[in-house]
DRENTIDREN-321132 format. One record per residue (C-alpha): residue number from 1; residue in one letter; x, y, z. Coordinates in nm, 4 decimals, decimal comma. Layout:
<r><seq>NUM</seq><type>a</type><east>X</east><north>Y</north><up>Z</up></r>
...
//
This chain:
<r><seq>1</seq><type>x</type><east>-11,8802</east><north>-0,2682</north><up>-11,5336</up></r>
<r><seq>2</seq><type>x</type><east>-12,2245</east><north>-0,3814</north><up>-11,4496</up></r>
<r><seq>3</seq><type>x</type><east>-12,4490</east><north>-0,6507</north><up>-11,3854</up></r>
<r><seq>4</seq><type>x</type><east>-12,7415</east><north>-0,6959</north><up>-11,5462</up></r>
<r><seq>5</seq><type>x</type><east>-12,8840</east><north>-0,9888</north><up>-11,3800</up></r>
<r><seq>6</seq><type>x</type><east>-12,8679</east><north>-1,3712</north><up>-11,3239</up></r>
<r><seq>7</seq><type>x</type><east>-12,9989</east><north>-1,6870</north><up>-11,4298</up></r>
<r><seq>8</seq><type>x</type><east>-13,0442</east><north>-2,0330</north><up>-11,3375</up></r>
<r><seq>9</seq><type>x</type><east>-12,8864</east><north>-2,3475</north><up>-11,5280</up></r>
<r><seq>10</seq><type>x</type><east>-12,9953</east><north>-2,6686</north><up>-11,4408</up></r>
<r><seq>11</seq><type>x</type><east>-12,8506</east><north>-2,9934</north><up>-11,5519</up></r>
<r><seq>12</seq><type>x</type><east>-13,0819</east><north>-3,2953</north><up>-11,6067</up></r>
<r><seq>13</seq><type>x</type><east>-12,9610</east><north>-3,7008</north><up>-11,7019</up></r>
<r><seq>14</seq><type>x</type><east>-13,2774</east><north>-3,6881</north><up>-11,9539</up></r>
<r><seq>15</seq><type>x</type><east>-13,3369</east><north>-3,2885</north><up>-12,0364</up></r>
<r><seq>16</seq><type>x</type><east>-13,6614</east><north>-3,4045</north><up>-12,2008</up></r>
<r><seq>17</seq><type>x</type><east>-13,8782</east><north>-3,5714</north><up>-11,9281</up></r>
<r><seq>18</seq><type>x</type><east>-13,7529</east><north>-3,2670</north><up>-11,6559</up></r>
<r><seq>19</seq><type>x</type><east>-13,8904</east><north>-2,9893</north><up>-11,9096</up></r>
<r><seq>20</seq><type>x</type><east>-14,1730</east><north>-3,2095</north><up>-11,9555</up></r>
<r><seq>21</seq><type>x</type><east>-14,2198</east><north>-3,1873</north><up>-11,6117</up></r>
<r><seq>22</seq><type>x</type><east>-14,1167</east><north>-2,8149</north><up>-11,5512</up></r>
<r><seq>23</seq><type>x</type><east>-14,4526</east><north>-2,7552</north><up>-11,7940</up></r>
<r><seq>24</seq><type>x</type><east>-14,6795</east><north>-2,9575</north><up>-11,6806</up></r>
<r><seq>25</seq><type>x</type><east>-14,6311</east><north>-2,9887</north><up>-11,2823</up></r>
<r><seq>26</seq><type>x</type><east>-14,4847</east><north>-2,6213</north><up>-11,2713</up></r>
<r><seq>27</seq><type>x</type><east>-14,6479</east><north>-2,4308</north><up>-11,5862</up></r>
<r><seq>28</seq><type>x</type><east>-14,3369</east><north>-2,3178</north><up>-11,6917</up></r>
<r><seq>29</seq><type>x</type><east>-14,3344</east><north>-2,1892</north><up>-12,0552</up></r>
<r><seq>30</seq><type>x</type><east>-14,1352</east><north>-2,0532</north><up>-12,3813</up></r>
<r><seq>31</seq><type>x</type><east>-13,9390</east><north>-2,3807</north><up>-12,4087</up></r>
<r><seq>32</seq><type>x</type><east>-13,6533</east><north>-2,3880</north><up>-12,6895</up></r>
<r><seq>33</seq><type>x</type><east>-13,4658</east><north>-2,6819</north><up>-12,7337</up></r>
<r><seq>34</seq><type>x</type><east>-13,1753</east><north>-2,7561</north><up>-12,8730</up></r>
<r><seq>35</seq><type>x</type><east>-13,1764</east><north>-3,1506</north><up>-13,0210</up></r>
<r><seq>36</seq><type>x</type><east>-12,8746</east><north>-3,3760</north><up>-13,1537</up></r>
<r><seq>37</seq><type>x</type><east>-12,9386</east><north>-3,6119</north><up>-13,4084</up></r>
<r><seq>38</seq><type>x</type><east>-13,1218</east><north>-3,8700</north><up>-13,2961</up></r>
<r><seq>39</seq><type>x</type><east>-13,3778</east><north>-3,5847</north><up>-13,1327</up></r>
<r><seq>40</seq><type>x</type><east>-13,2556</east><north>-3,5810</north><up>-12,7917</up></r>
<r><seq>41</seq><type>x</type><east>-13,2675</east><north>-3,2143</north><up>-12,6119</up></r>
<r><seq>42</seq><type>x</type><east>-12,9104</east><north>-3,1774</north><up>-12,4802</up></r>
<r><seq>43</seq><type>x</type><east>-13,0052</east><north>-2,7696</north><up>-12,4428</up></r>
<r><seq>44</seq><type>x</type><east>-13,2798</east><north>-2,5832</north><up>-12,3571</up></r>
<r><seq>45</seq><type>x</type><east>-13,3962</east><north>-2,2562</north><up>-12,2463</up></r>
<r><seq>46</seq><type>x</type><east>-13,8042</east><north>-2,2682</north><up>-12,0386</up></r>
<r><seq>47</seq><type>x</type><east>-13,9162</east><north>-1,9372</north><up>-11,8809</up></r>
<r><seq>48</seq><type>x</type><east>-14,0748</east><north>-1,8581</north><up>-11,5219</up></r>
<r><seq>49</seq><type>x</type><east>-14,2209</east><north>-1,5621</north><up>-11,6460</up></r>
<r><seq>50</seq><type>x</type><east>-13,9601</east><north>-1,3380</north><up>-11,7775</up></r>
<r><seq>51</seq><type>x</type><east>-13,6827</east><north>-1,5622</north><up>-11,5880</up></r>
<r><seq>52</seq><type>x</type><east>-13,5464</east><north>-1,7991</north><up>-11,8278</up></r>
<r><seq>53</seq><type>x</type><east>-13,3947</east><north>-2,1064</north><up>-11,6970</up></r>
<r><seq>54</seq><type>x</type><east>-13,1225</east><north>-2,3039</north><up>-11,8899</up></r>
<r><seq>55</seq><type>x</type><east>-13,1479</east><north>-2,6667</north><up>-11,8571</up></r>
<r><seq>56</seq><type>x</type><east>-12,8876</east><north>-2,9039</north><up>-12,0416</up></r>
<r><seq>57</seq><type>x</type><east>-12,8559</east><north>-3,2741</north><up>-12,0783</up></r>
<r><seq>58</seq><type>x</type><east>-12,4985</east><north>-3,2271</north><up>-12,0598</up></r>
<r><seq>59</seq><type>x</type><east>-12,1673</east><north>-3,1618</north><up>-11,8646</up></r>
<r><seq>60</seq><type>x</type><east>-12,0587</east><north>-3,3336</north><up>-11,5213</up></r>
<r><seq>61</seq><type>x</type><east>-12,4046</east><north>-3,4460</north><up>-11,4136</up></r>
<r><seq>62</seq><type>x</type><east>-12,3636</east><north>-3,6089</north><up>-11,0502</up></r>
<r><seq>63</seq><type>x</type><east>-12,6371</east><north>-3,7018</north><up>-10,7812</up></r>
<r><seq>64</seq><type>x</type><east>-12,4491</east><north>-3,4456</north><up>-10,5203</up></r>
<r><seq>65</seq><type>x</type><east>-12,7529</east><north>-3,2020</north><up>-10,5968</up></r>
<r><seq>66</seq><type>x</type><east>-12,4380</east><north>-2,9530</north><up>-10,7499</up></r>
<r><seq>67</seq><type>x</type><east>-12,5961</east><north>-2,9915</north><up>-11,1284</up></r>
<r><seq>68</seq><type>x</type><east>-12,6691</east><north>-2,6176</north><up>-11,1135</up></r>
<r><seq>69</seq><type>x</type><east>-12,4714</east><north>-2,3556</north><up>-11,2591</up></r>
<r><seq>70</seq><type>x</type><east>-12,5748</east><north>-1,9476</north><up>-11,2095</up></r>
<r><seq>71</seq><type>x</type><east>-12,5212</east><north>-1,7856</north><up>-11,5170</up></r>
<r><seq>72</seq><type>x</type><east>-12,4718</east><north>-1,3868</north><up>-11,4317</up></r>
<r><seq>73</seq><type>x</type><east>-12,5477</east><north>-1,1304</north><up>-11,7074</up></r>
<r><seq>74</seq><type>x</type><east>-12,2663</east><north>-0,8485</north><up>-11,7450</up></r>
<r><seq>75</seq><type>x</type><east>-12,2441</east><north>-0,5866</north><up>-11,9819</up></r>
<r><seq>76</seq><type>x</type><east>-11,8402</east><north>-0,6151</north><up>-12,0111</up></r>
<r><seq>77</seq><type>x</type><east>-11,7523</east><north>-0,9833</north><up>-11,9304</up></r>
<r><seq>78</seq><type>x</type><east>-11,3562</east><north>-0,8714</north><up>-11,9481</up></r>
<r><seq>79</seq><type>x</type><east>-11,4192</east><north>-0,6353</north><up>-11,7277</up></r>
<r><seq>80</seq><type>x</type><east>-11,5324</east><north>-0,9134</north><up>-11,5008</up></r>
<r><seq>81</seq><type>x</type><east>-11,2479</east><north>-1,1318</north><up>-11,5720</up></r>
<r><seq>82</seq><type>x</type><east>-11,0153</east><north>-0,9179</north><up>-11,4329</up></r>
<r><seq>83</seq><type>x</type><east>-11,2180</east><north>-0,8047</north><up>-11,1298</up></r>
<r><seq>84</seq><type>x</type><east>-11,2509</east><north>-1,1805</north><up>-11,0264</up></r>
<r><seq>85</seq><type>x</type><east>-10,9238</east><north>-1,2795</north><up>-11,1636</up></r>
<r><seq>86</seq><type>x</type><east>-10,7233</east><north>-1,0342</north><up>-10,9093</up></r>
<r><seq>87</seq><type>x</type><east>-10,9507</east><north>-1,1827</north><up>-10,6009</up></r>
<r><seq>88</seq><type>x</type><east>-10,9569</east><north>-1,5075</north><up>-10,6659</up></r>
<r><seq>89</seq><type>x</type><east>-10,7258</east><north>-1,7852</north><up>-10,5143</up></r>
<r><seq>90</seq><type>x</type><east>-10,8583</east><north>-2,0401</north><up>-10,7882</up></r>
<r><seq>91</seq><type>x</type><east>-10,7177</east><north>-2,0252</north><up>-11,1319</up></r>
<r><seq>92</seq><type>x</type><east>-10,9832</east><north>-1,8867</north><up>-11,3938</up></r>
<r><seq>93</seq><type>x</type><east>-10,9829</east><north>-1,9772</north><up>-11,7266</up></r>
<r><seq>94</seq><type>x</type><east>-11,0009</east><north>-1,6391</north><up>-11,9824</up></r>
<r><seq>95</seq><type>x</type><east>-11,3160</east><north>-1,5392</north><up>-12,1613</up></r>
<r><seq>96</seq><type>x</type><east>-11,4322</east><north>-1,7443</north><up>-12,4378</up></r>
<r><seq>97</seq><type>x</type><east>-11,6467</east><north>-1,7092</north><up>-12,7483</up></r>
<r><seq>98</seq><type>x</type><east>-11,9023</east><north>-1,9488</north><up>-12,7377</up></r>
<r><seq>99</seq><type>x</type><east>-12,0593</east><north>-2,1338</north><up>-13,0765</up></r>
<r><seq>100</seq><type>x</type><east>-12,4086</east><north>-2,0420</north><up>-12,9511</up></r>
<r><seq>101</seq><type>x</type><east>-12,3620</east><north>-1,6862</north><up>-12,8786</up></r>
<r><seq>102</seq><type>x</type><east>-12,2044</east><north>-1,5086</north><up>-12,5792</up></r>
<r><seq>103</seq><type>x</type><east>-11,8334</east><north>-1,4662</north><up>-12,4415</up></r>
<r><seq>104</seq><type>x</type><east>-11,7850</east><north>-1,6568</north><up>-12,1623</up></r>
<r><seq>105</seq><type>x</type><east>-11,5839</east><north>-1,7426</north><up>-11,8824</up></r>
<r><seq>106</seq><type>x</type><east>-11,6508</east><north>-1,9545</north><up>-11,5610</up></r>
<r><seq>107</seq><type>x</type><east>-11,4877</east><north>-1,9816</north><up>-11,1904</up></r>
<r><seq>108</seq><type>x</type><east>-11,6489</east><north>-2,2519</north><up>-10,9377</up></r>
<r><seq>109</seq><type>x</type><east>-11,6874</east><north>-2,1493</north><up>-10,5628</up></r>
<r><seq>110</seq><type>x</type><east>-11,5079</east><north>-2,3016</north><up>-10,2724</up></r>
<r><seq>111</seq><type>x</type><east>-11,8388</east><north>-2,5188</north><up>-10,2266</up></r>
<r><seq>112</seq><type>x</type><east>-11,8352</east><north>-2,6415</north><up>-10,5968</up></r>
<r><seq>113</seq><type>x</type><east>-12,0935</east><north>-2,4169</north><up>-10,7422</up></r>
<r><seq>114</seq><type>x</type><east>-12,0144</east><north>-2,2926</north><up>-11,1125</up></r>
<r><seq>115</seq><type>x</type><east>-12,0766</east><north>-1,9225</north><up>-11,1530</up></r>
<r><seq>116</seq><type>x</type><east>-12,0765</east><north>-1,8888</north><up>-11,5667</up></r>
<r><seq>117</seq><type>x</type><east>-12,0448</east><north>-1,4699</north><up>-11,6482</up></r>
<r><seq>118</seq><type>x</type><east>-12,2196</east><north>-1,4060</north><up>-11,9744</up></r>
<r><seq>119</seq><type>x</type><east>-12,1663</east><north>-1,0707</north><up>-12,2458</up></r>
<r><seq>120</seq><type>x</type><east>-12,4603</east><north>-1,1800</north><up>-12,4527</up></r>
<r><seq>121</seq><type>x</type><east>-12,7518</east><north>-1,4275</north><up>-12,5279</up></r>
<r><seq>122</seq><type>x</type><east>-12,7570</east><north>-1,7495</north><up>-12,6835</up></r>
<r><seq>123</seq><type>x</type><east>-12,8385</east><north>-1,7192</north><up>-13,0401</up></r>
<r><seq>124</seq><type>x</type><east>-13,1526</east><north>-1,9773</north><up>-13,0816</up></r>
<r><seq>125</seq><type>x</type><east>-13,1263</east><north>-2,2411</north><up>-13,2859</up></r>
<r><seq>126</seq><type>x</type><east>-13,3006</east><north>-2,2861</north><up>-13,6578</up></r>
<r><seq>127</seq><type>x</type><east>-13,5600</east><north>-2,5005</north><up>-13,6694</up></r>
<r><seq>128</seq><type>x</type><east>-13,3033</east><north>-2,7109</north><up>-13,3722</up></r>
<r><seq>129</seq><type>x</type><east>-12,9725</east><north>-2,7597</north><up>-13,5824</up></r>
<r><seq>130</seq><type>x</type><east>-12,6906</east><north>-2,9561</north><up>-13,3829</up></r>
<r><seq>131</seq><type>x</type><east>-12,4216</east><north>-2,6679</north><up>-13,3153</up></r>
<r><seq>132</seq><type>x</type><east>-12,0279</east><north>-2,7596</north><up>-13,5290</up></r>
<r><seq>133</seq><type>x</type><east>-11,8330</east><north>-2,9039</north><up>-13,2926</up></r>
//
């Protein structure tokens, strides 16, 4: 069971004018998006040099300053589950397959941070299709 690293997830009201702003302010680069239908980004991935941050228009997005979730890399997410499931005092939902890509599973901290562990990468999208709900 190993880690394999983290990254950050940000959540934005209006994905589109913070990535904007990531670029041009911070010179952050390598943006993918992810657009519904009416063009929108409601997912994206921008790098920081080889750190790629997530950054979604989505989800509970609140003006407590908690619209970040740390998504940790692991090369056996079960593995995981059960490690965290044993120690924790919070109930932990099992691993999921996710439409985009990697198996899943998330557990929030006693201070309300969301710790997502990930088996996998996002598969990016063609040409920005909407994912099947």
């Amino acid at each position: 069971m190993t880690i394999k690293g983290a990254s950050p997830y940000l959540r934005y009201a209006d994905a589109d004018t913070a990535l904007d702003w990531m670029e041009q302010v911070l010179g952050l680069t390598g943006t993918i998006r992810w657009r519904d239908d009416t063009g929108r980004t409601y997912e994206a991935d921008i790098f920081a040099g080889v750190t790629k941050i997530g950054v979604s228009a989505s989800g509970n997005i609140s003006d407590d300053g908690k619209n970040a979730i740390l998504i940790v890399h692991v090369d056996d997410v079960e593995a995981h589950y059960a490690r965290i499931k044993a120690a924790a005092t919070v109930a932990v939902e099992p691993p999921i397959d996710q439409p985009y890509g990697p198996r899943t599973f998330t557990i929030t901290d006693p201070w309300g941070y969301h710790w997502n562990f990930w088996q996998g990468e996002a598969t990016p999208p063609e040409d920005h299709p909407v994912p099947p709900s």
